[in-house]
mmJSON file of the N, C-alpha and C atoms, coordinates in Angstrom:
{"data_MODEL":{"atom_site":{
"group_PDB":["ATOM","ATOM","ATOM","ATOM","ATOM","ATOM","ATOM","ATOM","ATOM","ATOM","ATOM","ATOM","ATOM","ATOM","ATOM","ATOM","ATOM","ATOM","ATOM","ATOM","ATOM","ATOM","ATOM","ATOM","ATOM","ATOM","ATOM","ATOM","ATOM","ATOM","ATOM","ATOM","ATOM","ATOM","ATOM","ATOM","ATOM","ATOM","ATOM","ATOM","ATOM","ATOM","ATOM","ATOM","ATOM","ATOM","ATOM","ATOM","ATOM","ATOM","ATOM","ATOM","ATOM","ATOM","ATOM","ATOM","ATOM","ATOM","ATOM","ATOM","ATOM","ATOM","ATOM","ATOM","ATOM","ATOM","ATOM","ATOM","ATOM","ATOM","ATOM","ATOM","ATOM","ATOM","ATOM","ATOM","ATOM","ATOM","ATOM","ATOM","ATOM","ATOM","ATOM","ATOM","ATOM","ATOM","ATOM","ATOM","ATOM","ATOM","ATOM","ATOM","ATOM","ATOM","ATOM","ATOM","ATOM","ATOM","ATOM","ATOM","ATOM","ATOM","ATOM","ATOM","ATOM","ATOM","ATOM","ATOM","ATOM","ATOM","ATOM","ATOM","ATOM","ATOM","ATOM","ATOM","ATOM","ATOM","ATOM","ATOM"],
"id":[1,2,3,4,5,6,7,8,9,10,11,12,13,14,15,16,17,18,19,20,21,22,23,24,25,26,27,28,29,30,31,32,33,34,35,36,37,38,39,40,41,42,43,44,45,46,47,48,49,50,51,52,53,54,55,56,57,58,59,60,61,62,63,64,65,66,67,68,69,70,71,72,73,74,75,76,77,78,79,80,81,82,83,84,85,86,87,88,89,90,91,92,93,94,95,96,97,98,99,100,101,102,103,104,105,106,107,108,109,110,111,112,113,114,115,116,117,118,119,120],
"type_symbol":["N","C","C","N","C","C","N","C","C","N","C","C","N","C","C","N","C","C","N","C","C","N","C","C","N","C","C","N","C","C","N","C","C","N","C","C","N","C","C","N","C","C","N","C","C","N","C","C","N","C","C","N","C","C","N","C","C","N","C","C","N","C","C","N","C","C","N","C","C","N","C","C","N","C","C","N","C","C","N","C","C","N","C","C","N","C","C","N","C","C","N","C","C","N","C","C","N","C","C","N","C","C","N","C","C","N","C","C","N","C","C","N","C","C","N","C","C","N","C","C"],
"label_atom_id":["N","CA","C","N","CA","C","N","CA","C","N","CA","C","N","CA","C","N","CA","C","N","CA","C","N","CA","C","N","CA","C","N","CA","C","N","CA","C","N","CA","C","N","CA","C","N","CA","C","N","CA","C","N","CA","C","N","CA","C","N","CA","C","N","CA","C","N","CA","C","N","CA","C","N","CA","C","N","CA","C","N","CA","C","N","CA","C","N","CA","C","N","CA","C","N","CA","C","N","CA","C","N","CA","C","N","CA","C","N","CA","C","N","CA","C","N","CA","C","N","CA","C","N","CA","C","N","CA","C","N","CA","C","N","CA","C","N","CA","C"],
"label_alt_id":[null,null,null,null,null,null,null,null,null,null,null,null,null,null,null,null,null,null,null,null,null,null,null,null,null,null,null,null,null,null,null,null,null,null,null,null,null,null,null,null,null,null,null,null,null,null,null,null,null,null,null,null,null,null,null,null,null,null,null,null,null,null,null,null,null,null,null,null,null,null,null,null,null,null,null,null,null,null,null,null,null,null,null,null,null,null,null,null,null,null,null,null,null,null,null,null,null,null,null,null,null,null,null,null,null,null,null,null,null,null,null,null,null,null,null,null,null,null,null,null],
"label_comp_id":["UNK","UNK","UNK","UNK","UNK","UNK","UNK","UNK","UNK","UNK","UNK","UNK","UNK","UNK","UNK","UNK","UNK","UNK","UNK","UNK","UNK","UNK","UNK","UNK","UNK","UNK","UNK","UNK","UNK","UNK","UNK","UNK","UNK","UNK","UNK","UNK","UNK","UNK","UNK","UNK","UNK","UNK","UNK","UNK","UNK","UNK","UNK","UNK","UNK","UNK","UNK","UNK","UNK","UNK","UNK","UNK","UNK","UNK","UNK","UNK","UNK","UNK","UNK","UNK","UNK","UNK","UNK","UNK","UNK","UNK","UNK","UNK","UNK","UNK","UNK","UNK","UNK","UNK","UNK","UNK","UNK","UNK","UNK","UNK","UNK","UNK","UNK","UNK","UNK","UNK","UNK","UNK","UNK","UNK","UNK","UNK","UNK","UNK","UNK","UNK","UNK","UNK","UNK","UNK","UNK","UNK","UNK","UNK","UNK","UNK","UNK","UNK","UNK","UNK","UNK","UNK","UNK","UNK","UNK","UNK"],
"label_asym_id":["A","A","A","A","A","A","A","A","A","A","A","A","A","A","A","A","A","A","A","A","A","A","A","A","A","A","A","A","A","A","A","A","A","A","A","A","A","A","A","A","A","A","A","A","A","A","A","A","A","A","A","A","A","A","A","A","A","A","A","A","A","A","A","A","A","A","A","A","A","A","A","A","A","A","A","A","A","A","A","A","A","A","A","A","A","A","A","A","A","A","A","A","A","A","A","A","A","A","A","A","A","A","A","A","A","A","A","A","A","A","A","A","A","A","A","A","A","A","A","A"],
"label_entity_id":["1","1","1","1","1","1","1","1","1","1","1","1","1","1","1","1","1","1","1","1","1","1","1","1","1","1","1","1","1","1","1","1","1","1","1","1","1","1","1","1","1","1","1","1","1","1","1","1","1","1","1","1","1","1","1","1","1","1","1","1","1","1","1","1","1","1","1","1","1","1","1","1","1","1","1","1","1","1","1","1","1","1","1","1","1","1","1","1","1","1","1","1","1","1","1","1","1","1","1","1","1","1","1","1","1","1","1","1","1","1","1","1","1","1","1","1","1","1","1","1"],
"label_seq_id":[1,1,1,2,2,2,3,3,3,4,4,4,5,5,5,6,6,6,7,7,7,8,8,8,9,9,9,10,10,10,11,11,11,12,12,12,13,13,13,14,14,14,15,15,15,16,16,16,17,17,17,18,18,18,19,19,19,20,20,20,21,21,21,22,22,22,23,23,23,24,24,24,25,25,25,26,26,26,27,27,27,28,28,28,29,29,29,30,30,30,31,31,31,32,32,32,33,33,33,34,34,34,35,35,35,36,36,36,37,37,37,38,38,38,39,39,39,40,40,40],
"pdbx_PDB_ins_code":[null,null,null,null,null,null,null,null,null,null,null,null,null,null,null,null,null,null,null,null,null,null,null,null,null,null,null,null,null,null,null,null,null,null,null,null,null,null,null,null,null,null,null,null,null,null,null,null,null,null,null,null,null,null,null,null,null,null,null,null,null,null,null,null,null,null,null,null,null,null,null,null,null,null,null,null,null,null,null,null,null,null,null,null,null,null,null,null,null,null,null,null,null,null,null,null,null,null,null,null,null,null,null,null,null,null,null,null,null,null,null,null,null,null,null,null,null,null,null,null],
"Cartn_x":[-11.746,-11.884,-12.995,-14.018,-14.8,-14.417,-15.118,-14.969,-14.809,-15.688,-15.659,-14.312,-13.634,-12.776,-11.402,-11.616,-10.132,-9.979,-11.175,-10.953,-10.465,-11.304,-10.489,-8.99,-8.956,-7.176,-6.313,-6.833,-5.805,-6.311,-7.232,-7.146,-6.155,-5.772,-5.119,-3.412,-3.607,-1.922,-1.714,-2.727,-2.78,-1.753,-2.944,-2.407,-0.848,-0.63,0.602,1.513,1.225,2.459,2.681,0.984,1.458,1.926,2.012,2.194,3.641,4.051,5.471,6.059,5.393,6.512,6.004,5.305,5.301,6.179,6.298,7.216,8.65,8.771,10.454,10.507,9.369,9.7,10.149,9.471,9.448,8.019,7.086,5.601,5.674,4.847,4.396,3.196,2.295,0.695,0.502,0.041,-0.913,-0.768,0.735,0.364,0.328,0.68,-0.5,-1.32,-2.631,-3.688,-4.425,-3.606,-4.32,-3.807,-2.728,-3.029,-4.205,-4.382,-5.17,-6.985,-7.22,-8.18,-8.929,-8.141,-9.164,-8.073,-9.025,-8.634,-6.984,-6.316,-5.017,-5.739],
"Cartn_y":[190.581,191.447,190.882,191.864,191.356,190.93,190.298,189.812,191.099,191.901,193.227,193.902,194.076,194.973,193.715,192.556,191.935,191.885,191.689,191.925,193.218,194.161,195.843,195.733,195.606,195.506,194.733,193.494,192.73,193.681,194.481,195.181,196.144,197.11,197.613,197.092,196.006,195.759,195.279,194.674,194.23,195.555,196.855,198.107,198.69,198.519,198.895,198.204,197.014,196.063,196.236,196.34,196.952,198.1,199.102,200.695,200.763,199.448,200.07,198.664,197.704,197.315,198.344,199.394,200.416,201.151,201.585,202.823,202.403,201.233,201.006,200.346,200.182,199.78,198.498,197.635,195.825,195.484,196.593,195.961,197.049,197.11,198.026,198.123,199.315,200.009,198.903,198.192,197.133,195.954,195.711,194.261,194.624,195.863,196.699,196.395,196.991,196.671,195.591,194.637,193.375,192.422,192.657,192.337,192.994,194.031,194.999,194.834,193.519,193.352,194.954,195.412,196.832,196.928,197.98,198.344,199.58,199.37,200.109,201.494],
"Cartn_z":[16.806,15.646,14.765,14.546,13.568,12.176,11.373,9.698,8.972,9.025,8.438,8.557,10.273,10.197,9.802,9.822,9.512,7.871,7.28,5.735,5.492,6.029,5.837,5.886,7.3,7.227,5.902,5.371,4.556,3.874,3.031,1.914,1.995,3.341,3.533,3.515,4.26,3.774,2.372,1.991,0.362,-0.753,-0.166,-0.859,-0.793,0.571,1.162,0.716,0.395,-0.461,-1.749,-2.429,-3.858,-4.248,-3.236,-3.812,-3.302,-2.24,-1.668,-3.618,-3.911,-4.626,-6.034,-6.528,-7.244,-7.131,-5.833,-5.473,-6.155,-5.598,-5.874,-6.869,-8.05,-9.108,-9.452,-8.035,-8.369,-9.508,-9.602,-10.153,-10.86,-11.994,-12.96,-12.499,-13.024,-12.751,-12.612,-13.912,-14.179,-13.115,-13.143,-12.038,-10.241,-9.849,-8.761,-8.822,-9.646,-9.778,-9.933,-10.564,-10.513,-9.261,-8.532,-7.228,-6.054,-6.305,-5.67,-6.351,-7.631,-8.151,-8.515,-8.984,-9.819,-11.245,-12.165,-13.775,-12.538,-14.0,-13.918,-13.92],
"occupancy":[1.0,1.0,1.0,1.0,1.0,1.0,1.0,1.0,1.0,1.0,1.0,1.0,1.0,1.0,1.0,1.0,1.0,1.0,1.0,1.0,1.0,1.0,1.0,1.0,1.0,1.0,1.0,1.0,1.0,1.0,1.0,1.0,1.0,1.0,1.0,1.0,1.0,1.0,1.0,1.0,1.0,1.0,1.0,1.0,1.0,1.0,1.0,1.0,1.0,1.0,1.0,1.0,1.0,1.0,1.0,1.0,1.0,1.0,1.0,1.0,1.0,1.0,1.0,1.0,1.0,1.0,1.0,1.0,1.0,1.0,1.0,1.0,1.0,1.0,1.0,1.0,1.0,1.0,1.0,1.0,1.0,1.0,1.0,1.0,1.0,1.0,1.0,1.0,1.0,1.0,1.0,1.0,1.0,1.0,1.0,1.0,1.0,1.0,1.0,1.0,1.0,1.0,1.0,1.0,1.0,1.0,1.0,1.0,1.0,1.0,1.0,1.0,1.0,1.0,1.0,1.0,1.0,1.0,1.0,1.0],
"B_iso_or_equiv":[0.0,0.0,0.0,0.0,0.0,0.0,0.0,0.0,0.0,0.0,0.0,0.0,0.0,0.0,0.0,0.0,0.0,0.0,0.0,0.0,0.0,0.0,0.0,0.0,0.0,0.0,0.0,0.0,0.0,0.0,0.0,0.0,0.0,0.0,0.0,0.0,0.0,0.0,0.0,0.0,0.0,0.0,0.0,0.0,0.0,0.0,0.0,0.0,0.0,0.0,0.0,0.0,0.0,0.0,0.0,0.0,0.0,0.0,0.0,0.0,0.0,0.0,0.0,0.0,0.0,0.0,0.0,0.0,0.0,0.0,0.0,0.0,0.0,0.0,0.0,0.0,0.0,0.0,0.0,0.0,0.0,0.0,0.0,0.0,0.0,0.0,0.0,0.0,0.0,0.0,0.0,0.0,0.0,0.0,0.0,0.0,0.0,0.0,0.0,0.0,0.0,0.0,0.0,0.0,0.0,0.0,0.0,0.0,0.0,0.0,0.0,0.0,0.0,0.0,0.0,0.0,0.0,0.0,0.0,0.0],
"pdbx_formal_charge":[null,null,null,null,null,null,null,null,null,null,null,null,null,null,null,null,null,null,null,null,null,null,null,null,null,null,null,null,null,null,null,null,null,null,null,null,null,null,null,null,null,null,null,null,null,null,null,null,null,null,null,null,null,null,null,null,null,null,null,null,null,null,null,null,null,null,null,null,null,null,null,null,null,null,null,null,null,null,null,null,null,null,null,null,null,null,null,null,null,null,null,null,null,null,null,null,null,null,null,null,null,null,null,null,null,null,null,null,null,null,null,null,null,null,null,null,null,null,null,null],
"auth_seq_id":[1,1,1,2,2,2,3,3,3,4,4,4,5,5,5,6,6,6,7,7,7,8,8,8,9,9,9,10,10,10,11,11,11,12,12,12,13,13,13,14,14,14,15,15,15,16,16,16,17,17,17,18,18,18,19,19,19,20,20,20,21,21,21,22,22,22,23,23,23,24,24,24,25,25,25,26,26,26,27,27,27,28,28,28,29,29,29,30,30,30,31,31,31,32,32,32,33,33,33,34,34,34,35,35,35,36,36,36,37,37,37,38,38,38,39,39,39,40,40,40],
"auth_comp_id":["UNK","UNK","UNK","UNK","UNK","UNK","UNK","UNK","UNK","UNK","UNK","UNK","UNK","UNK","UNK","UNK","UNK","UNK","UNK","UNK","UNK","UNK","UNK","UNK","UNK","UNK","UNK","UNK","UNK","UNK","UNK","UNK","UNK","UNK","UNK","UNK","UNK","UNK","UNK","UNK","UNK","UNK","UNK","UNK","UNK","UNK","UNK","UNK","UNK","UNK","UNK","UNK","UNK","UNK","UNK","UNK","UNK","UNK","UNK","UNK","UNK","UNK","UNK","UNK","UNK","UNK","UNK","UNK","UNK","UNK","UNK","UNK","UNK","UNK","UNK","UNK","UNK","UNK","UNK","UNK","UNK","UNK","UNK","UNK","UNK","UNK","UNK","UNK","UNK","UNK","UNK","UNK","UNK","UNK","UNK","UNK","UNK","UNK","UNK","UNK","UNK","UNK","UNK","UNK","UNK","UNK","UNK","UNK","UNK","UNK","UNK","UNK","UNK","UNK","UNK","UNK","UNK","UNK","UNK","UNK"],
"auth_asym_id":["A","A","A","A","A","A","A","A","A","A","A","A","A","A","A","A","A","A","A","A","A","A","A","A","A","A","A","A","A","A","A","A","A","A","A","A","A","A","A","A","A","A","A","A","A","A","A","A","A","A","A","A","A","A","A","A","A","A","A","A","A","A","A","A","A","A","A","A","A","A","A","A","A","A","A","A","A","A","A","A","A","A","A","A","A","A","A","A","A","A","A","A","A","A","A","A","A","A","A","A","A","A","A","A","A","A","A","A","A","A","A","A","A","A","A","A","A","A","A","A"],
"auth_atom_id":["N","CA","C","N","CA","C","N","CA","C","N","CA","C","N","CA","C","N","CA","C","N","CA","C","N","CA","C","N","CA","C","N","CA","C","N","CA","C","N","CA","C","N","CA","C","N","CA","C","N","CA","C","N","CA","C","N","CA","C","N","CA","C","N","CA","C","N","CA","C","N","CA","C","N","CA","C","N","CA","C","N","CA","C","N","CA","C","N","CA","C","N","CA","C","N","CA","C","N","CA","C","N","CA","C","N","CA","C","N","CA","C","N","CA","C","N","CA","C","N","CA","C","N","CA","C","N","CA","C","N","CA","C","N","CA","C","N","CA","C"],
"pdbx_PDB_model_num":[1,1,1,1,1,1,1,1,1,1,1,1,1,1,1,1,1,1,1,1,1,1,1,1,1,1,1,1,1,1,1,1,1,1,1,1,1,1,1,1,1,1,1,1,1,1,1,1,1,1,1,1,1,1,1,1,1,1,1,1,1,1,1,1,1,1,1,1,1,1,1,1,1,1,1,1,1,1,1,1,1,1,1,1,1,1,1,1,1,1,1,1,1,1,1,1,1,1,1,1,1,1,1,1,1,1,1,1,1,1,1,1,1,1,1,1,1,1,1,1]
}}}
């Protein structure tokens, strides 16, 4: 696997972790996003 596509992926599970602990209301917007390094 290239560098390019293995960083893609962790961004991708990165997201998938923050939006599943959003969903169920372990993280608020803000600390999503700042695991995910972007503005709320």
């Amino acid at each position: 696997m290239r560098r390019t596509e293995l960083l893609q992926e962790i961004r991708k599970m990165r997201f998938e972790e923050a939006y599943g602990g959003w969903e169920t209301g372990r993280l608020m917007q803000a600390e999503a996003a700042s695991l995910l390094g972007v503005c709320e």
